[in-house]
N, C-alpha and C positions, 0 to 999 in steps of 0.2 A: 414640796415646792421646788422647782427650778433653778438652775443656778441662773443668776440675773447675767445675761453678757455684755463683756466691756464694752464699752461705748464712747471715745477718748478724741481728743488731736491727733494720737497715733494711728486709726483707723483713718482716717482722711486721705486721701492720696490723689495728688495732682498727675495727670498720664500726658506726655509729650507728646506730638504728632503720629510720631512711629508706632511708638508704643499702644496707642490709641488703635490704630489701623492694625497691628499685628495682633492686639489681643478681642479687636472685635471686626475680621475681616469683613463679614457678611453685611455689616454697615454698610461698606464701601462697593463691594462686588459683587454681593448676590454671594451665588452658591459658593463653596470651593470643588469638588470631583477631583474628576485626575483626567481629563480630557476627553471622556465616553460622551460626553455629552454639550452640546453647540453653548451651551448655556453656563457651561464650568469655569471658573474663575480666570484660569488661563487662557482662556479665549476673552474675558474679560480684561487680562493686562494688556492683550495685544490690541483691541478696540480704542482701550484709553489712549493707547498712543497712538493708532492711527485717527482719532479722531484730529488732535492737533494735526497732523498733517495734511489732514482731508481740508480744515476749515481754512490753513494759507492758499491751497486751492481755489477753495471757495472766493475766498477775497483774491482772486488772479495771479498766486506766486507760487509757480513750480507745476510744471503740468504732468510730473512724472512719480513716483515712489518705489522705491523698492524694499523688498523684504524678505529677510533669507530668514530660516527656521532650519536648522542644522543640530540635530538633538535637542536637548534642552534649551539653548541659547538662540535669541530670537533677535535678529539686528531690523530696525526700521530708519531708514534715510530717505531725507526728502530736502527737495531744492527751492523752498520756499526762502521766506526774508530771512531766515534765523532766529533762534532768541536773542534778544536785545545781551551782550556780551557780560554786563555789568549784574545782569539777573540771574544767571545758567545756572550757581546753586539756589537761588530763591525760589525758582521756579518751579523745582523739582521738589523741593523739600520744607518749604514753610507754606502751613495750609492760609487759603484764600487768598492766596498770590498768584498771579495771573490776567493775562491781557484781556481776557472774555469778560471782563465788568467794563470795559470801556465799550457801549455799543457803537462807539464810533465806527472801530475796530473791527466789531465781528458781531453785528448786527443779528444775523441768525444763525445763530453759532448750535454747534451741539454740544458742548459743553458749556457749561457756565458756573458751575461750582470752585473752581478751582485747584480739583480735589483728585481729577486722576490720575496724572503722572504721580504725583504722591502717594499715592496707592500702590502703582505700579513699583517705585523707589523702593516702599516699605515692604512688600513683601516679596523681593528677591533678595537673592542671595549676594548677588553679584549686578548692577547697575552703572552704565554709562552715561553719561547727555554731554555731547560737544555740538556747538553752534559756529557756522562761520559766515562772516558779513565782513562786509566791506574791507577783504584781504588781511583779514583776520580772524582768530579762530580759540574759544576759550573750553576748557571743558574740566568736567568733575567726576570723579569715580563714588561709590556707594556701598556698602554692603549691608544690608537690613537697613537701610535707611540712615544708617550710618555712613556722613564723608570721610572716606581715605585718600583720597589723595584730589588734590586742585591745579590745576594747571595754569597760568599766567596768561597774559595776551602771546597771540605767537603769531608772526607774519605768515600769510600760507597763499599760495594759490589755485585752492581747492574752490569750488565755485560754493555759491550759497546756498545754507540747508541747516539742516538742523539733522543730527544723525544719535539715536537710542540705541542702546545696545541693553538688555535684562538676561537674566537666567533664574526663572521663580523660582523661589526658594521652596526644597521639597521636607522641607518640616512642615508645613503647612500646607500644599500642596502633593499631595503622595501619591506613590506609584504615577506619577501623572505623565501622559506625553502626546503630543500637539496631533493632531490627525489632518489629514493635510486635505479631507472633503469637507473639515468645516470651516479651516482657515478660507478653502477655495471660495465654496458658499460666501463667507462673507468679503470677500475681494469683492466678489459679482456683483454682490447687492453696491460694493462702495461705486463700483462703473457706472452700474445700471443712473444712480441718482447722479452723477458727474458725467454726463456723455465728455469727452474730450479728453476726461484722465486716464493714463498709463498706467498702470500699476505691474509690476512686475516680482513673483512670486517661482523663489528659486528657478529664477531664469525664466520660468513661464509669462508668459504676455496676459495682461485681462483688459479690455479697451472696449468699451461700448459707443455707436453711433445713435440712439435709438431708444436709449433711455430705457422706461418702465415697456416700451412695446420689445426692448428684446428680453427683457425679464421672464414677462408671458410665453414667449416663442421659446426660450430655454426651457419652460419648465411644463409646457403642455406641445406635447408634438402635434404638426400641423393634421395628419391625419384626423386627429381627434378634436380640431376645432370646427365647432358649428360653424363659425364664421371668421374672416380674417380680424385679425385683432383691431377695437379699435380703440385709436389713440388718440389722449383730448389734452391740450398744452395751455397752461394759462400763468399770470404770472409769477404766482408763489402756491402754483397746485399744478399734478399731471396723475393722469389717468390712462390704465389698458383696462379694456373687458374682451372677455370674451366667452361662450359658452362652451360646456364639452359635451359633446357626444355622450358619453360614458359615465364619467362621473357621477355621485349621487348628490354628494353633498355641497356647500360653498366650499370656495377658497378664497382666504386674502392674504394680499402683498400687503402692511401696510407702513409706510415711513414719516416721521416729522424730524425735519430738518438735515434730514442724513441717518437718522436713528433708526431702525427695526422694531419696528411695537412690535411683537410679536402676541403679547397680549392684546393688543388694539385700541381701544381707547374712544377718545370724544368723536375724532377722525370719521374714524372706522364705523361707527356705531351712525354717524351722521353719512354716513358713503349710502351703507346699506338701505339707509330708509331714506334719502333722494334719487335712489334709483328706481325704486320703486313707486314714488311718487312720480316723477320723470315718465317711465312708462306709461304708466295709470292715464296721465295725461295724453299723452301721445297716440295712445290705441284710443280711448274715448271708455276705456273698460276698468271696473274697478274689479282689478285681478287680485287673486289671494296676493298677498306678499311671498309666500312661502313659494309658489307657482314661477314667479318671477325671477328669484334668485337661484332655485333650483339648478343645479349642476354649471352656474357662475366661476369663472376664474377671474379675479382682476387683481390690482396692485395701483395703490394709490400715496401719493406722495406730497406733503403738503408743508411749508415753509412759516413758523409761528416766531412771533417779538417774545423772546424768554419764555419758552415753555415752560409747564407746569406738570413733571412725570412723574408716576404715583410708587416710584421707587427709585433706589439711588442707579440702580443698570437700564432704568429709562425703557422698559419695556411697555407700558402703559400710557399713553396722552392723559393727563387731567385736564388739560387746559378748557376752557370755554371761548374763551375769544382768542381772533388771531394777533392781535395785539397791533400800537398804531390806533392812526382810523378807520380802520379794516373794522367788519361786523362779526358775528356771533363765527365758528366754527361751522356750526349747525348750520348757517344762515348762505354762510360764502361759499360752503361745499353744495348747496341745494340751489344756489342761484349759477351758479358754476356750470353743473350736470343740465338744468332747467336750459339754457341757454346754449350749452355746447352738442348735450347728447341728443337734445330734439332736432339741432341743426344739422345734426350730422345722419340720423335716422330720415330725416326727409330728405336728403342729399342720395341715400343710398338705398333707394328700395328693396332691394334682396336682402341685405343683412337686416333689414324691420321685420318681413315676413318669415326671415328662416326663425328671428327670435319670437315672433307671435306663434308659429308651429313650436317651439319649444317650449314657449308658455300654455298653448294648448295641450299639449302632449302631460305634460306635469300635472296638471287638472285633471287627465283623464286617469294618470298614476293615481292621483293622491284620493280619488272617490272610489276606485276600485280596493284600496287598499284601509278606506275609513273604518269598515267595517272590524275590518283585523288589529289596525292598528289600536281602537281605541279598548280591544280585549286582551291586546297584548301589553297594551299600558295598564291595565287594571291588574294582570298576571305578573307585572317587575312592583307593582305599587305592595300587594299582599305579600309579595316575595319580599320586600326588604322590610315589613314589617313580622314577617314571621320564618322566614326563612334564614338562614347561615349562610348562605352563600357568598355575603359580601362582608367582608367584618370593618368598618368603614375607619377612617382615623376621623382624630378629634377634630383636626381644621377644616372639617367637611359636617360631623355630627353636630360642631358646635351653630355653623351657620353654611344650608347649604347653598347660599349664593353668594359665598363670600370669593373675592379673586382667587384665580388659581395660585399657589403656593409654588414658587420654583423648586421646593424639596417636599412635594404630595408624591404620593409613589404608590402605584395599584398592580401586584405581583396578583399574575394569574398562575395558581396551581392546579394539579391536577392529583385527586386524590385526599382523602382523609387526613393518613399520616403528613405528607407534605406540606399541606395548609397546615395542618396542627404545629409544625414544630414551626413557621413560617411565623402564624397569627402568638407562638409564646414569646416568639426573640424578637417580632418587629418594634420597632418607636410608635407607640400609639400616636402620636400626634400626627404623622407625615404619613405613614404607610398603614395603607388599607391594602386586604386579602379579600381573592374572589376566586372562588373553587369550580373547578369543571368539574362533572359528573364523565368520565369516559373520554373516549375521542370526538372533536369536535365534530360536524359535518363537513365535508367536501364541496364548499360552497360554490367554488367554477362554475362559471355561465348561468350562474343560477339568477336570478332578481330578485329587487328587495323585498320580495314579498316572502321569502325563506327567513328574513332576520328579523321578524314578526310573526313567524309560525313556528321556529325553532326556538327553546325553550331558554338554550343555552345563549345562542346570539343576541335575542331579547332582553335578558337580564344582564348581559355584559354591554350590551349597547344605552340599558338605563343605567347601570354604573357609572359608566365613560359622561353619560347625558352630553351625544353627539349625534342625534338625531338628526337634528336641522344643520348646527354649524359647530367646527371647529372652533371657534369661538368660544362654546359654551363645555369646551373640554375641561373635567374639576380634575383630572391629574395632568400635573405635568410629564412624567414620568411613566408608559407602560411599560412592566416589565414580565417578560414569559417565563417563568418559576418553573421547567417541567424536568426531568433525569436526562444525564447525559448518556441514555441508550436508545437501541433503535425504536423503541415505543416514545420516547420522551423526543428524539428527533422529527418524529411523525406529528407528533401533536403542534410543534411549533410551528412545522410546516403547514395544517391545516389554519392555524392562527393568522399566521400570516397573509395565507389565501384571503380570510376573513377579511383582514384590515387592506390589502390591495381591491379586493372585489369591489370592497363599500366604501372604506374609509381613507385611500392613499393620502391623505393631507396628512393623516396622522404618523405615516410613515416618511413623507415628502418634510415636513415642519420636526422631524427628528423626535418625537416622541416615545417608539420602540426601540426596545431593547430585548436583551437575552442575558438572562442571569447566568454567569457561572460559576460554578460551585469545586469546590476541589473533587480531584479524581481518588486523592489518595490522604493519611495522614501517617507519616515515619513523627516517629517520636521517641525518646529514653527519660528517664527518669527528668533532668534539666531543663527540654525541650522538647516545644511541640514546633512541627514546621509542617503546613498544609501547601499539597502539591496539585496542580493545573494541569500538570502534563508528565506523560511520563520523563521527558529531560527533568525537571524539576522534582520528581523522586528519585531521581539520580543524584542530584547536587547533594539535598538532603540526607541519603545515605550515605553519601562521603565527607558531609560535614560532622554528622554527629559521630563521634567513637563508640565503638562495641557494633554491636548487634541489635539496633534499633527495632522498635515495634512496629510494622507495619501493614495499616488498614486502607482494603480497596471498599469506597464508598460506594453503594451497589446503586444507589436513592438516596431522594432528597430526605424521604422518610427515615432513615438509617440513620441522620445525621441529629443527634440531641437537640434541643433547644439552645440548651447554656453553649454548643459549641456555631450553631448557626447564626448568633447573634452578632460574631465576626464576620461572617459572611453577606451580612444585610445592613451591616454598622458605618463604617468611616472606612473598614478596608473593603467594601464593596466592585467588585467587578465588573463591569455589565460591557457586553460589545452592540454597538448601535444598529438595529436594521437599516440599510442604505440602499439606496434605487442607483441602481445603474442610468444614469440618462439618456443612454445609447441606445436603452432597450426599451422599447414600449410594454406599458405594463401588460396589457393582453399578450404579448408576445412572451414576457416573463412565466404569466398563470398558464397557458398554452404548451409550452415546455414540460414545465414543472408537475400542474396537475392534470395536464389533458390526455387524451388518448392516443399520442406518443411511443408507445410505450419501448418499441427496441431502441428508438433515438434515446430515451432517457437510461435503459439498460447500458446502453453503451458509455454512457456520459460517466456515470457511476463506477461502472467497471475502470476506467479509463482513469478513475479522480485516484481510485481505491489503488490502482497498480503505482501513480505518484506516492500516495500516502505510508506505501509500504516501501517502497526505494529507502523514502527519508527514514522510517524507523532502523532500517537495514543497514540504510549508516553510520546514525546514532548509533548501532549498537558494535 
């Protein structure tokens, strides 16, 4: 029999605020990372606090923000009312204190917990907040959430604002540092929904006139729009659509209140099927749905009484009603599009007809390709029941239409050994493996009708289950698992192709990555220290004394299980695939995989003669 275990008073333990939030961050922020990724907790501290500054806005105080990101250390000042002088340490450091429960105040606010700044407090290192009103100015320092130091009233003639200063604390946050395309990204998004606000971002300017129609214009170039964007304004809703040329699949913007669903939600779900209804109507034709959304771009933005998000980082709408005497979600957003989009489709006869040629066209895709598709679905359905190729994790095996996981992770390898030591060290729970057989195809200029005849693309596009929509994406996280040589560089690049040709949202909404692995391991008896780069088997050899052991990792394969589990664990590395917006992506595939070929020899030559400079100084 068992030893019985104690069971006492002394087990009982009451946790502080802090304490709370540092020993269960993911309550509060979602993931933690180190910054690889749009959705890492430190893009999470810095949201929290621009939200307060967004919502003085909102209620008409302060038409400007600034925010510097200078290493580690992230300063946000805003010229709104201030906090009330008497509150600065309440506010920051005792939970459910906070202005946002008075809806007097901040009626459709984006926060209303009163739980972020608290957050933000408790898991840096080092923490600011000074408030100044009415020619006075009070402030408090912090460290883990801990006050050091308080400041008194002090006369000033600084104007009004409220100004944060953090520095995440990297015990909890590691190897982490800010990248400055996702801070940008989301400045954009805060303009896009504030036409009038200034935001300014190490000196840089972000300022939108145009709301959710420059959003669309930033992020699908006009070349590639079927038609000019269109844009529908209503009281506590705004809408762009537009179609692309190109594209295969949907895309959505989608926001409530200032928030980024990025998961999407009641909103979203209700967008998609009154636009559909909307047309249905309009044309007189009861068109597939599928016909209708088909290569859709839009962004849609909608203002709710206390929303309801189906997670504490507010990525999801629950809500059902807009709250008020406002009607259903469902109800306001179809009565909305029923009244604005048909008014404006009969207003504009050429943008109806280029979208009924688009709607046509997509019909005549989707019967030409019935035949295939429904054998290629039957070819991924046997496959995942008999095949290895996908080794799936548990929050997908247990329910596969459960929300996406902000820590689901689908490494594509290539090869036996690499999947093998991949699928021994990964977390079954979060990460699922999917094995390539060889190199992928060369997909350029091909049509969708290769990613239903190719054996490989078929069974990674049922994986991903992104056929129709970005939406119905069950990882958050792709990550391309292949060696850091010149076969393992090729393969990423044909991946890539892949996900540009068919799938850019998945690249565009920051879902791709690239694993990387160490190049090297120095080690002696004391220490092992795993190296990235050759500078970094350098340090390593001069850290450790004697005559250290050192291993060039050839493959992923090479690398054991027991030592890969660091590699895919908490000290995970991934660098993000990122779109240039400058460059059209046909222009990008064009280059890269098209028929080119001295232009891209030169390019290479040209990287390679840079790459060997820098080793030649280092050494």
């Amino acid at each position: 029999m068992s030893k019985e275990t104690k069971y006492t008073e002394d087990n009982i333990r009451s946790l502080d605020w802090k304490e709370h939030i540092r020993m269960r961050p993911g309550m509060y922020i979602g993931k933690l990372g180190d910054g690889s990724s749009a959705d890492d907790g430190i893009y999470i501290l810095l949201k929290e606090v621009l939200d307060n500054s967004i919502d003085e806005y909102v209620m008409g105080a302060g038409k400007t923000i600034e925010i510097s990101i200078q290493g580690d250390k992230v300063i946000v000042r805003d010229y709104g009312r201030g906090i009330p002088l008497g509150k600065v340490v309440d506010v920051v450091s005792k939970m459910n204190t906070g202005g946002k429960y008075d809806s007097r105040a901040f009626k459709k606010s984006v926060g209303l917990n009163g739980v972020g700044t608290k957050a933000v407090n408790a898991l840096s290192k080092f923490f600011r907040v000074e408030s100044t009103r009415d020619g006075k100015s009070a402030s408090a320092e912090f460290e883990k959430g801990n006050l050091t130091n308080q400041d008194s009233l002090d006369e000033t003639s600084r104007r009004r604002g409220t100004k944060v200063s953090f520095v995440p604390d990297d015990t909890i946050f590691k190897h982490y540092k800010y990248r400055t395309e996702y801070v940008a990204k989301m400045l954009k998004n805060y303009v896009y929904l504030n036409p009038g606000l200034t935001i300014l971002f190490n000196g840089e300017k972000y300022f939108s006139e145009n709301g959710l129609k420059d959003l669309l214009s930033d992020n699908i170039n006009e070349g590639d729009r079927l038609y000019p964007i269109i844009h529908l304004l209503g009281e506590d809703i705004e809408i762009a659509i537009t179609h692309s040329k190109t594209q295969y699949s949907e895309e959505y913007h989608s926001f409530v209140n200032g928030q980024n669903t990025t998961q999407g939600g009641t909103h979203q779900a209700a967008f998609r099927e009154a636009i559909v209804k909307t047309i249905r109507e309009f044309y007189g034709k009861n068109y597939e749905a599928s016909d209708i959304r088909k290569s859709i771009v839009s962004a849609i933005s909608i203002k709710v009484m206390e929303p309801v998000f189906e997670s504490q980082t507010k990525t999801k709408l629950g809500s059902t009603d807009m709250g008020g005497n406002l009607p259903t979600v469902r109800t306001y957003i179809n009565d909305f599009l029923k009244t604005k989009l048909d008014n404006f489709l009969h207003k504009n006869s050429d943008v109806a007809e280029g979208i009924q040629r688009k709607i046509l066209q997509a019909e005549r895709e989707r019967k030409d390709l019935s035949g295939i598709r429904k054998l290629a679905r039957e070819r991924a359905k046997k496959a995942s029941l008999h095949n290895k190729k996908l080794r799936d994790c548990r929050v997908h095996l247990t329910d596969s239409k459960k929300d996406r996981n902000l820590e689901s992770t689908l490494f594509i390898t290539e090869g036996d050994s690499a999947s093998g030591s991949i699928t021994k060290s990964r977390d079954v729970n979060t990460q699922a493996v999917f094995s390539l057989r060889g190199k992928p195809l060369n997909c350029y200029n091909m049509s969708k009708k290769i990613v239903y005849e190719n054996e490989e693309f078929n069974l990674l596009q049922a994986a991903l289950n992104i056929e129709e929509s970005l939406e119905d994406l069950r990882y958050n996280n792709i990550v391309i698992a292949t060696d850091a040589d010149v076969d393992g560089m090729h393969i990423r690049l044909l991946l890539i192709t892949f996900f540009l040709q068919f799938f850019p949202e998945v690249i565009k909404e920051g879902h791709l990555y690239i694993l990387q692995t160490p190049l090297f391991r120095v080690r002696n008896k004391k220490e092992t220290i795993y190296c990235y780069s050759e500078q970094e088997r350098r340090d390593a050899i001069a850290k450790l004394s004697g005559k250290p052991e050192i291993t060039r990792f050839k493959g992923l394969g090479e690398i054991s299980p027991d030592e890969f589990v660091h590699f895919i664990g908490d000290d995970i590395r991934l660098d993000p695939v990122m779109l240039d917006k400058e460059k059209p992506i046909e222009e990008l595939l064009s280059f890269y995989m098209g028929k080119n070929t001295p232009n891209r020899q030169e390019f290479i030559i040209e990287n390679l003669k840079v790459e060997l400079d820098t080793i030649e100084e280092e050494l």
